[in-house]
C-alpha positions as CSV (number, residue, x, y, z in Angstrom):
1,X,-29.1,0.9,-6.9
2,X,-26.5,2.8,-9.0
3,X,-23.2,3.3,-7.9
4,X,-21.9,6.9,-9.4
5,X,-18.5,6.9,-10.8
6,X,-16.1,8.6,-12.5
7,X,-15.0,6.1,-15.9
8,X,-17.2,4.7,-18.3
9,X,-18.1,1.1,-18.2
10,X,-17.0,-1.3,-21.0
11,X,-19.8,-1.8,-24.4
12,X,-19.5,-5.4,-24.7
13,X,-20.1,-8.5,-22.8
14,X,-16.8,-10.3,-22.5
15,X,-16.2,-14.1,-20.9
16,X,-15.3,-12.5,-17.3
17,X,-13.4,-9.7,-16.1
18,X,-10.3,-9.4,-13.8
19,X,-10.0,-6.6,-11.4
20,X,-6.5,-6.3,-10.6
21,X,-6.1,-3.9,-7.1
22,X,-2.6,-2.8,-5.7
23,X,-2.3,-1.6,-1.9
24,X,0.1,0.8,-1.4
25,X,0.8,2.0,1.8
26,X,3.8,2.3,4.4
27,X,3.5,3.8,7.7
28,X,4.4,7.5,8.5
29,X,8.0,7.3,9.0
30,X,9.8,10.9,9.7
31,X,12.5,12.3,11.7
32,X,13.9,15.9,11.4
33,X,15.5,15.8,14.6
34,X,17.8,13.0,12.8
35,X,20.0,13.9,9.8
36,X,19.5,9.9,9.2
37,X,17.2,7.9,9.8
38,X,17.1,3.7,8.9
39,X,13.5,3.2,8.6
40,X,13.3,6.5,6.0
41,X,14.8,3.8,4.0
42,X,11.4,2.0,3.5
43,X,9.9,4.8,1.8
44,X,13.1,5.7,-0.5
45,X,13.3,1.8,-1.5
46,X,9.6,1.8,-2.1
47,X,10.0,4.7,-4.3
48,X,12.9,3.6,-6.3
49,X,12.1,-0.3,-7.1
50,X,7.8,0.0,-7.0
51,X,6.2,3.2,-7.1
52,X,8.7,5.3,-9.8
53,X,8.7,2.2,-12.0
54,X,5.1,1.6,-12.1
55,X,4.7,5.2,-12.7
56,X,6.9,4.3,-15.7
57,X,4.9,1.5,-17.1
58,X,2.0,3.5,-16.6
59,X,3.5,6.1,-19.0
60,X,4.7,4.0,-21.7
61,X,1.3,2.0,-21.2
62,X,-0.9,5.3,-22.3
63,X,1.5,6.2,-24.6
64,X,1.4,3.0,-26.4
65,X,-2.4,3.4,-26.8
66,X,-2.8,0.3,-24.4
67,X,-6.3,0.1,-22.5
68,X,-5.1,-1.1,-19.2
69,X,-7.3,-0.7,-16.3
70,X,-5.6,-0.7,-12.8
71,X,-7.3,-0.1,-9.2
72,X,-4.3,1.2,-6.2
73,X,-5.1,2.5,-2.8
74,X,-2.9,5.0,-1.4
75,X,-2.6,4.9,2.3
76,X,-2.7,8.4,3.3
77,X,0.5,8.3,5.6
78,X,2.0,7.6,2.0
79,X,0.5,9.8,0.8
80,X,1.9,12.6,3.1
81,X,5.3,11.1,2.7
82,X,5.4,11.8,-1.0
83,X,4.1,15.3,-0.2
84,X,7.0,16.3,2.3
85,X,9.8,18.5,1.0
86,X,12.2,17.1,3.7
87,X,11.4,13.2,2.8
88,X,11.8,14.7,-0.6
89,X,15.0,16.0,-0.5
90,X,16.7,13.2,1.3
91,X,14.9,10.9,-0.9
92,X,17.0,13.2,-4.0
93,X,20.1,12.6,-2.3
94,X,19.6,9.0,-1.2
95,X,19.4,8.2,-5.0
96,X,22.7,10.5,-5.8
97,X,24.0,8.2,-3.7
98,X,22.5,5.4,-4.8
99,X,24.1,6.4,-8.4
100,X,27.9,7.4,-7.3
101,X,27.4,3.7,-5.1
102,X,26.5,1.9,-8.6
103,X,29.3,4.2,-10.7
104,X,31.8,2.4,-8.7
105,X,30.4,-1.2,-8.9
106,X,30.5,-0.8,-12.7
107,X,34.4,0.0,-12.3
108,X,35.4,-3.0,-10.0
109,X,33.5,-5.5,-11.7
110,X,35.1,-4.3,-14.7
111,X,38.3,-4.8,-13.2
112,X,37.2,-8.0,-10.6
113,X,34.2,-9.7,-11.0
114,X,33.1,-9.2,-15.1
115,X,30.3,-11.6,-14.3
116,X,28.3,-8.8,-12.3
117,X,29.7,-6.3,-14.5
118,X,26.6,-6.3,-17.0
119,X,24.1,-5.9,-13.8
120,X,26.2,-3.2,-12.3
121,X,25.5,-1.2,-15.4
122,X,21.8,-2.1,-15.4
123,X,21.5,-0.6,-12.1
124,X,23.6,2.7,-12.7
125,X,21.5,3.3,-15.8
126,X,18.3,2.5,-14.0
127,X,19.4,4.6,-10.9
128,X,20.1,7.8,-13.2
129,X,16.6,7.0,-15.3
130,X,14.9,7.1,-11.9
131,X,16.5,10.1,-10.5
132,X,15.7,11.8,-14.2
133,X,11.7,10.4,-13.7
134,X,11.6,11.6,-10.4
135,X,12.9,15.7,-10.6
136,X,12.3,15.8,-14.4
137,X,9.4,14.4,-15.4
138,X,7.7,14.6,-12.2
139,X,9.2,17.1,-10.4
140,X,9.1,15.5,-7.0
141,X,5.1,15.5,-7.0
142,X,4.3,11.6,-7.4
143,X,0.3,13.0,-6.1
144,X,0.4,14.8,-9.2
145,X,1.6,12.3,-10.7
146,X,-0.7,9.4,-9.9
147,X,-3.6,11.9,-9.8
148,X,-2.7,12.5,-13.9
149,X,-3.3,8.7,-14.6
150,X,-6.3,9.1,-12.9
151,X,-7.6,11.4,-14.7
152,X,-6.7,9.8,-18.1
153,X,-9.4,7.2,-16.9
154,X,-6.6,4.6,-16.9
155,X,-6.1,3.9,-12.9
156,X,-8.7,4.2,-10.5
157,X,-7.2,5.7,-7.2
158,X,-8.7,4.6,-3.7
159,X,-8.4,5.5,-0.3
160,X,-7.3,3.2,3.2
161,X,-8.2,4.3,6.7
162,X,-5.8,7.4,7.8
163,X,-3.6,6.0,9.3
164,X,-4.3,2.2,8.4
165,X,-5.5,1.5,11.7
166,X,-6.9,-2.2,11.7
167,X,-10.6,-1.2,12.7
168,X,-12.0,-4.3,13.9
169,X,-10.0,-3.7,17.1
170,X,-11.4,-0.3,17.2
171,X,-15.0,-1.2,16.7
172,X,-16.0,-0.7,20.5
173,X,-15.4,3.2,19.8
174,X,-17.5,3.9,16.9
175,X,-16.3,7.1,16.9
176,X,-12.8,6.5,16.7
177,X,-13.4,4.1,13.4
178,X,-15.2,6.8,11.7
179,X,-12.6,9.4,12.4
180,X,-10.2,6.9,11.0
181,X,-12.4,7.1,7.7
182,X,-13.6,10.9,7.7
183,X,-9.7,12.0,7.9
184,X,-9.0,9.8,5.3
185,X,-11.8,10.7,2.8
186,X,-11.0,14.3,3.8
187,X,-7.3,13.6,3.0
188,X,-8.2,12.3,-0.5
189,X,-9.9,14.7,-1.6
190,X,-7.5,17.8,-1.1
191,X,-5.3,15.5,-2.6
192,X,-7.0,14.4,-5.8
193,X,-9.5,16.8,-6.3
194,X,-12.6,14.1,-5.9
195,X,-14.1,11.9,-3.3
196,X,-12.9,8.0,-3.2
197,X,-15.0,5.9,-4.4
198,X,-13.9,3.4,-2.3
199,X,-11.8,1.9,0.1
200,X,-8.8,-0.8,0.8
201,X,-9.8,-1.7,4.2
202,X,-6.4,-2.5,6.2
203,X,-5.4,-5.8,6.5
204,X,-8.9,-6.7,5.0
205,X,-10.0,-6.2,8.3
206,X,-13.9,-6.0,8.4
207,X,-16.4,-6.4,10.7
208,X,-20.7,-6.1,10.4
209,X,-21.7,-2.9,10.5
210,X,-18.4,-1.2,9.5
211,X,-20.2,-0.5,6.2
212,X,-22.3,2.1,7.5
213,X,-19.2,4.1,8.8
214,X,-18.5,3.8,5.0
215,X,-21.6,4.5,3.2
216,X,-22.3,7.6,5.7
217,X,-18.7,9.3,4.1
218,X,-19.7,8.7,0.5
219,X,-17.4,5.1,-0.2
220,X,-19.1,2.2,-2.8
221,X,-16.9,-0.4,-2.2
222,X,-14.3,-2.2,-0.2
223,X,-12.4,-5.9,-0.1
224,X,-12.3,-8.6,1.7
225,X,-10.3,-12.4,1.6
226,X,-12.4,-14.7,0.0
227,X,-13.6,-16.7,2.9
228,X,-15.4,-13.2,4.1
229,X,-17.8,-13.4,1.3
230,X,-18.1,-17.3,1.0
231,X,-19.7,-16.9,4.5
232,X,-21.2,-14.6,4.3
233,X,-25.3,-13.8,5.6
234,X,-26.9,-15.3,3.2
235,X,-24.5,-16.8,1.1
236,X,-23.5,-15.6,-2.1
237,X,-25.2,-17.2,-4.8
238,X,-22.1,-15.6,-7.2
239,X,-20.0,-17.4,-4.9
240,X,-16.3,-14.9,-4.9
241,X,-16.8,-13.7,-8.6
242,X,-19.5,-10.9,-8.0
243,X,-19.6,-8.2,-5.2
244,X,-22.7,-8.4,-2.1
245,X,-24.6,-5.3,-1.5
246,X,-23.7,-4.7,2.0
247,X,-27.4,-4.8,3.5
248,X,-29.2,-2.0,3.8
249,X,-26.4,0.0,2.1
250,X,-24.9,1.0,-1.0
251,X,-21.8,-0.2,-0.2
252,X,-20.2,-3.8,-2.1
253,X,-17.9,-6.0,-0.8
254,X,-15.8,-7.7,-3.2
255,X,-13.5,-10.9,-2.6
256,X,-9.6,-11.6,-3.2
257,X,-9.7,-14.6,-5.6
258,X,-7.1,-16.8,-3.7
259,X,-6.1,-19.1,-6.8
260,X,-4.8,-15.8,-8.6
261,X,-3.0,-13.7,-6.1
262,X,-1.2,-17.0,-4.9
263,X,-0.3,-17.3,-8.4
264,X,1.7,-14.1,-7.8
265,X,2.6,-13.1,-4.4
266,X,3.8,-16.9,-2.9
267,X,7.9,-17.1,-3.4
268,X,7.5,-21.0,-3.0
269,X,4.4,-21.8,-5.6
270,X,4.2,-18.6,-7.3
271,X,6.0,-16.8,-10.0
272,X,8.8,-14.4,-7.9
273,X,10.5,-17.8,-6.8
274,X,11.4,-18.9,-10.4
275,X,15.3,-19.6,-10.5
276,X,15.6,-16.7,-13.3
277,X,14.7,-13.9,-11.2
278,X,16.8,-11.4,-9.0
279,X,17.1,-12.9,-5.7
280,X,16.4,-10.8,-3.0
281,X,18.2,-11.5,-0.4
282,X,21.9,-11.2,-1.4
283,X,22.7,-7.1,-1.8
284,X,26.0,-5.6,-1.6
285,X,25.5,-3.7,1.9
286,X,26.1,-7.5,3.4
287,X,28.7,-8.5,1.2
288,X,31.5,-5.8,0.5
289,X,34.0,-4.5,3.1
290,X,32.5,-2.1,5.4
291,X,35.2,0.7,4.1
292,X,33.6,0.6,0.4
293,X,30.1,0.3,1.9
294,X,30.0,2.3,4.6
295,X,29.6,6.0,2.6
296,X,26.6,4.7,1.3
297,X,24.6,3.2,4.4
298,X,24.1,4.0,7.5
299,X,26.4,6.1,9.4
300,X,26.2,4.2,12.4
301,X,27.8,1.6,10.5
302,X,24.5,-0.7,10.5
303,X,23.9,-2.7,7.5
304,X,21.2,-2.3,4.9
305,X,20.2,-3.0,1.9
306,X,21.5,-0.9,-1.1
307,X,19.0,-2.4,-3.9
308,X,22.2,-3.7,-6.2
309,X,22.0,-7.3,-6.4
310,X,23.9,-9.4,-8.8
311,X,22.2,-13.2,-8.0
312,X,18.9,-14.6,-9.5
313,X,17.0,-17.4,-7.3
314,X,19.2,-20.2,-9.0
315,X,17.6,-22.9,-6.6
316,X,15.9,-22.0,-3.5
317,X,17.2,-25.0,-1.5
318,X,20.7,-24.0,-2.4
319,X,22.8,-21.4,-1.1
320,X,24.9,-20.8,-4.0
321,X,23.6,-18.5,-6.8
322,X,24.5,-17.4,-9.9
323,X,24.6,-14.5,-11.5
324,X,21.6,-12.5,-12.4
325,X,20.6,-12.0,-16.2
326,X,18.3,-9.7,-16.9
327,X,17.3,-11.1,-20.7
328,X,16.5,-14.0,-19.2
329,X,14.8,-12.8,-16.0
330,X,12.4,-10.7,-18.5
331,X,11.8,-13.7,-20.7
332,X,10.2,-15.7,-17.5
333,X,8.3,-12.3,-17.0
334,X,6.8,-12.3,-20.4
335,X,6.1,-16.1,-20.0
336,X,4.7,-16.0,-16.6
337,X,2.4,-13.1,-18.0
338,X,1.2,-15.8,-20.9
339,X,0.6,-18.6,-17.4
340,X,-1.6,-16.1,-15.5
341,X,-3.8,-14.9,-18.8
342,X,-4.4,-18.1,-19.7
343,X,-5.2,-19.8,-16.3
344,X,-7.4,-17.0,-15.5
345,X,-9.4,-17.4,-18.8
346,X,-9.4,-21.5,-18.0
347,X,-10.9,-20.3,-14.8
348,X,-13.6,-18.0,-16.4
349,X,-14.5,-20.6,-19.2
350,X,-14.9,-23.0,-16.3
351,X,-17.9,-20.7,-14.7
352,X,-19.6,-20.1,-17.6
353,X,-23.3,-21.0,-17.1
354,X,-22.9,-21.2,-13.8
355,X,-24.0,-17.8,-13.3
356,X,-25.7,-15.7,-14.4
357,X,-23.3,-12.9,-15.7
358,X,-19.5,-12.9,-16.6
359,X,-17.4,-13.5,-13.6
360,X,-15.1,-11.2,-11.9
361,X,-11.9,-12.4,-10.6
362,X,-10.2,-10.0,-7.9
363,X,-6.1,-10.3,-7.8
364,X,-4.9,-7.6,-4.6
365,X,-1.8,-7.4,-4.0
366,X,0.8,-5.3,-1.6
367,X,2.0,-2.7,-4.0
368,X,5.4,-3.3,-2.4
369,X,5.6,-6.8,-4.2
370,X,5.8,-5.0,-7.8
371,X,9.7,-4.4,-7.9
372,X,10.7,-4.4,-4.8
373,X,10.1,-8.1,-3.0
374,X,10.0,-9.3,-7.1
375,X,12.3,-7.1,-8.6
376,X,10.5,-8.1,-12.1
377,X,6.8,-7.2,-10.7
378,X,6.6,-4.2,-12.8
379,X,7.3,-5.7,-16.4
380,X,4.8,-8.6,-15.8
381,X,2.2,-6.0,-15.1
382,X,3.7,-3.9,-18.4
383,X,3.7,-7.5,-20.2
384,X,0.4,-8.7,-18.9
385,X,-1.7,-5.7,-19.7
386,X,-0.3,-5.6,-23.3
387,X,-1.3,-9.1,-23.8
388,X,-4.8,-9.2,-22.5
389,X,-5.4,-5.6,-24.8
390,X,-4.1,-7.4,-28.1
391,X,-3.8,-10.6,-28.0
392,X,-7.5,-11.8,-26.7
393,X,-11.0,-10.2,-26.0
394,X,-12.1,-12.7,-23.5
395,X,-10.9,-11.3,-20.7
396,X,-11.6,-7.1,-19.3
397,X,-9.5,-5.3,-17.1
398,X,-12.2,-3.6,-15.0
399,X,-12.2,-1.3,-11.7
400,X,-14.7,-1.8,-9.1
401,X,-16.8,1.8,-10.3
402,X,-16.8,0.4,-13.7
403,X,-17.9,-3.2,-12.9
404,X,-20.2,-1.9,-10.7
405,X,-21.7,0.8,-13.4
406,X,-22.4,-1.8,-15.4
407,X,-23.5,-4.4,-12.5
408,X,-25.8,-2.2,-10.4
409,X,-27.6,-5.0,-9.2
410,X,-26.2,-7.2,-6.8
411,X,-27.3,-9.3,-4.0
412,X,-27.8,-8.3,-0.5
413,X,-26.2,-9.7,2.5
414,X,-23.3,-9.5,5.5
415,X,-19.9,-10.0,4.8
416,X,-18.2,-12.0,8.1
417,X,-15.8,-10.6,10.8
418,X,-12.3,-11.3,8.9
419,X,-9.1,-10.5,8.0
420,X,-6.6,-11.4,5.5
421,X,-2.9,-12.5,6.8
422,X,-2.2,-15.7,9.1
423,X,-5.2,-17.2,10.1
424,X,-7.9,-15.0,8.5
425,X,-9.2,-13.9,11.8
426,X,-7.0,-10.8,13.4
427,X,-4.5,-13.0,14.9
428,X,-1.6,-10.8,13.0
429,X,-2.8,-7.9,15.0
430,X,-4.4,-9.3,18.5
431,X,-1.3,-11.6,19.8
432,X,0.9,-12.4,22.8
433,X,3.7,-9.7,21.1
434,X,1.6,-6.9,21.2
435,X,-1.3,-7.4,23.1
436,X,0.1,-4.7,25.7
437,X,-0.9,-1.9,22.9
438,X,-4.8,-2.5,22.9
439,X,-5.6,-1.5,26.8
440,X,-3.4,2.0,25.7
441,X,-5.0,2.3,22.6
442,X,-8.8,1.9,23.5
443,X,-8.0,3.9,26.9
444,X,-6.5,7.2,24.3
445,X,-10.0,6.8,22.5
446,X,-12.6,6.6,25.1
447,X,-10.3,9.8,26.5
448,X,-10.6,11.6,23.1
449,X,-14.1,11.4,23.1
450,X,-14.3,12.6,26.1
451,X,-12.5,15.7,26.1
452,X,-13.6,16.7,22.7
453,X,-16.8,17.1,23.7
454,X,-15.7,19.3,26.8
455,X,-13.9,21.7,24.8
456,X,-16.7,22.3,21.8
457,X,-15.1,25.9,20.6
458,X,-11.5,25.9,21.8
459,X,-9.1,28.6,20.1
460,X,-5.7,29.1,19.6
461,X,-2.9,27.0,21.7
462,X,-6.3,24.8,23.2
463,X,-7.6,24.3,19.7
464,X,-3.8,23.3,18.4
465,X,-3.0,21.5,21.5
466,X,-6.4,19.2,21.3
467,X,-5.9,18.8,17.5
468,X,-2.4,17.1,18.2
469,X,-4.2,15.1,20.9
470,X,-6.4,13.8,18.4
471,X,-3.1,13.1,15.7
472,X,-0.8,11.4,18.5
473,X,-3.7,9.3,18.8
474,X,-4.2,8.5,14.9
475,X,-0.5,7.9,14.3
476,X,-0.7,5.3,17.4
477,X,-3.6,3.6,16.2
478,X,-1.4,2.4,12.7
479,X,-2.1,-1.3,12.2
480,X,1.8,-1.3,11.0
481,X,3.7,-1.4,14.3
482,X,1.5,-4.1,15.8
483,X,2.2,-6.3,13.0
484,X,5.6,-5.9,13.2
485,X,6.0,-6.6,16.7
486,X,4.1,-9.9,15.7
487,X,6.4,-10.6,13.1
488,X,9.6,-9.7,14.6
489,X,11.7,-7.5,12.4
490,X,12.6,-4.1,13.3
491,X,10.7,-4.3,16.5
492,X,12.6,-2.0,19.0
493,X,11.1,0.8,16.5
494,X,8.1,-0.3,16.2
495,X,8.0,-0.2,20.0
496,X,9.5,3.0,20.3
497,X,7.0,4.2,18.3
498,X,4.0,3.5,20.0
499,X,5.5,4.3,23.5
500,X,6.7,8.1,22.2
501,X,2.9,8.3,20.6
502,X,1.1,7.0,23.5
503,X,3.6,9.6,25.9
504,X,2.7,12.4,23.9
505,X,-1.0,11.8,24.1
506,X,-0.9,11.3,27.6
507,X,1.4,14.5,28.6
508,X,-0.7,16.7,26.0
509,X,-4.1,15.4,27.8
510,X,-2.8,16.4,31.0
511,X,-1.2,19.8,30.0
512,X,-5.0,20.8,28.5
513,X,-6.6,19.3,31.8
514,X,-4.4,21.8,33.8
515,X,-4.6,24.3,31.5
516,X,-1.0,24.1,31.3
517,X,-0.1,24.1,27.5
518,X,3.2,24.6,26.3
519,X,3.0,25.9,23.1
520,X,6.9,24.7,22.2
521,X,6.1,21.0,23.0
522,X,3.0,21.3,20.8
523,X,5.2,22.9,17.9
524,X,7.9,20.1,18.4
525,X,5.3,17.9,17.4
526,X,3.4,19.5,14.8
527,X,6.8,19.6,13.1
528,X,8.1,16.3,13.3
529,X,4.4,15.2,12.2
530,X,3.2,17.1,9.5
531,X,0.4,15.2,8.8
532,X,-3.5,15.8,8.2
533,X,-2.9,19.7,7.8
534,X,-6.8,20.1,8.5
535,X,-7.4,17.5,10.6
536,X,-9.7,18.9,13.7
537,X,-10.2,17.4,16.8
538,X,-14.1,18.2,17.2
539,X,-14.4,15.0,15.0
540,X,-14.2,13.2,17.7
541,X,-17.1,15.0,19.5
């Protein structure tokens, strides 16, 4: 059963092949009716320490003639986030900011504290190199941007549900789930000018069956945490290091290797907690009076983080740090790149003869990890793929379309019902915190269905009116605001949320019951969402 696909497999036989697969995704966050807004913040940090830098590396990567291979989902909620002239433009003066902030550091700890001095300057330089990346070289349009080193053959680009709904909760509404994917695939392709190929299922969240959702809107492939596969019906001969053929489908499932991405992501075992790297959580907008500060956060004098932090881990136990060096931090970067090149060839060489093909190793990671959570992320990817394309031959960088060109053949079988996060099992997103949601949520979809199919051929206000039915429902369903009520941060939002999403859907399905539509409510909310411009709401019939 051939997979089709859009890059060309590799010509030789190598000792195993890693597939390494960042998600990137953060809900849709927007408010016009706000001429600030704290949680905008997530997307403008995301931008400036992850997405922008790995753009970079990308860059100097093709540039440098260096055959890296790299799989990233973009969520589409992202997705329309990068595309939104408003998020744009505050994003443009967030960094001016960001860069008069960092202008001013450099003169104090000149004058008071010339141990932070060098780091100041590291991030005025890197602030005004990001600002010149972002409106020079890609002129605001990170889509086009990420769609170019796609088309180079040199990233492979996949999709996540539309609005990363976690769609084992969903699974009594088939309908609902499949919307979820149809938008999505939809989405992509306006976007990037092809269909997916396949899919980062949110939170790993799978459950049997959900791969015929899948194969029926054209996606290959998907992931799942290791124990997934491991038990899977029957099990896996390949054990983790080859993809099933979902049954009766041509869709694979492939499986998080646990030893690698442990390697990377843990802050206690893995690499971001060595003591030469930028500590996280000591950033000016705590730590300098509120006067110097406060031009540069939040105007309702609410502190945040400004990204300029002068400490490196120093010793996790201890409170006291010292100053960050940034020589030093990219020497660990370079040498941790060496540790996980070599481990994971140790690990290949370990299978060999066991069966019968070179293994695959699968290393997914939250994008947001990558500069932002480990400020050094993006180097050890620049540093890693430079070393497996010159210094060794053992090892492949592969996507899932090329492993899968090449590996058409894999065995059948059933993937089980699991998730990745605490506990493996949906327990992030089915808990005490936010159990409330569920009963609103599955209520909204049985009641979408429902009057979808009453109103086949609706026009006009009707047809706009039930299309923003069906979007308050899809920006409620987001997997992103049940896990943070579970995990406690920032949950009054994340409340809010939900509550003004589930209010709208309820007032907008009784105006179109009575026939009552009010065609400046439905505006208000087309505008503060603009999201899915041709999503319909006869999907749902």
């Amino acid at each position: 059963m051939t997979i089709p696909v859009h890059y060309k497999a590799p010509r030789t036989e190598p000792e195993g092949y890693l597939c390494l697969v960042l998600h990137a995704h953060l809900p849709f966050v927007r408010h016009p009716e706000h001429p600030y807004m704290l949680e905008e913040n997530w997307l403008f940090e995301a931008l400036t320490e992850t997405y922008l830098p790995l753009l970079s590396h990308f860059k100097m990567l093709h540039e440098d003639g260096v055959p890296f291979r790299l799989t990233l989902s973009l969520s589409p909620t992202l997705c329309a986030m990068f595309s939104d002239p408003l998020l744009q433009q505050r994003y443009r003066s967030h960094l001016e900011k960001l860069i008069e902030l960092a202008g001013k550091e450099v003169d104090r700890t000149g004058r008071q504290e010339l141990a932070f001095e060098p780091s100041a300057r590291m991030y005025r330089d890197r602030f005004l190199f990001i600002h010149e990346l972002y409106s020079e070289v890609f002129h605001g349009d990170l889509i086009a941007a990420f769609r170019h080193f796609q088309d180079l053959g040199v990233i492979e680009i996949i999709t996540s549900s539309a609005t990363h709904a976690f769609l084992p909760n969903m699974q009594h509404n088939e309908k609902a789930v499949e919307t979820q994917i149809a938008v999505a695939v939809e989405d992509y392709a306006r976007l990037f000018g092809r269909e997916p190929g396949g899919i980062w299922l949110p939170e790993c969240g799978y459950y049997p069956g959900l791969e015929t959702v899948l194969a029926r809107h054209g996606l290959r492939y998907f992931f799942v945490d290791s124990h997934a596969l491991l038990y899977a019906d029957p099990a896996p001969l390949r054990g983790i290091y080859a993809p099933i053929l979902c049954t009766e489908t041509p869709v694979a499932a492939f499986a998080r290797d646990q030893e690698s991405s442990k390697a990377v992501w843990s802050a206690d075992e893995g690499y971001p907690g060595d003591p030469d790297y930028r500590e996280f959580y000591r950033d000016i907008g705590f730590e300098r009076e509120l006067e110097y500060i406060l031009p540069y956060i939040d105007p309702i004098e609410a502190r945040v983080q400004t990204g300029i932090k002068y400490y490196r881990v120093t010793d996790r136990q201890n409170p006291d740090k010292e100053p960050y060096r940034r020589g030093a931090a990219l020497h660990r970067a370079d040498v941790h790149a060496d540790n996980f090149l070599g481990n994971r060839l140790e690990r290949v060489r370990s299978l060999s003869g066991m069966i019968d093909r070179p293994p695959l190793i699968v290393s997914p990671y939250d994008a947001e990890l990558f500069g932002h959570w480990w400020y050094e992320g993006p180097e050890w990817l620049n540093f890693l793929f430079r070393k497996i394309a010159f210094e060794q031959d053992s090892l492949v960088p592969v996507t899932p379309s090329e492993y899968l060109a090449r590996y058409p053949e894999n065995q059948p079988g059933t993937p089980l019902f699991s998730s990745w996060g605490e506990g493996g099992f949906s327990g992030m997103w089915i808990d005490k915190s936010n159990d409330w949601v569920h009963r609103h949520l599955s209520r909204m979809e049985e009641r979408m269905t429902l009057i979808a199919g009453r109103y086949p051929r609706a026009r006009g206000l009707m047809q706009r009116g039930l299309d923003q039915l069906a979007r308050e429902l899809l920006l409620a369903e987001s997997s992103d605001w049940t896990f943070i009520m579970k995990t406690g941060t920032m949950v009054p939002y994340a409340e809010r949320r939900i509550k003004e999403h589930i209010a709208n859907f309820q007032r907008l399905d009784e105006d179109i019951e009575n026939d009552r539509l009010d065609e400046s409510f439905v505006a208000s909310l087309e505008e503060r969402a603009p999201i899915f411009p041709r999503l319909t709401y006869s999907l749902y019939a």
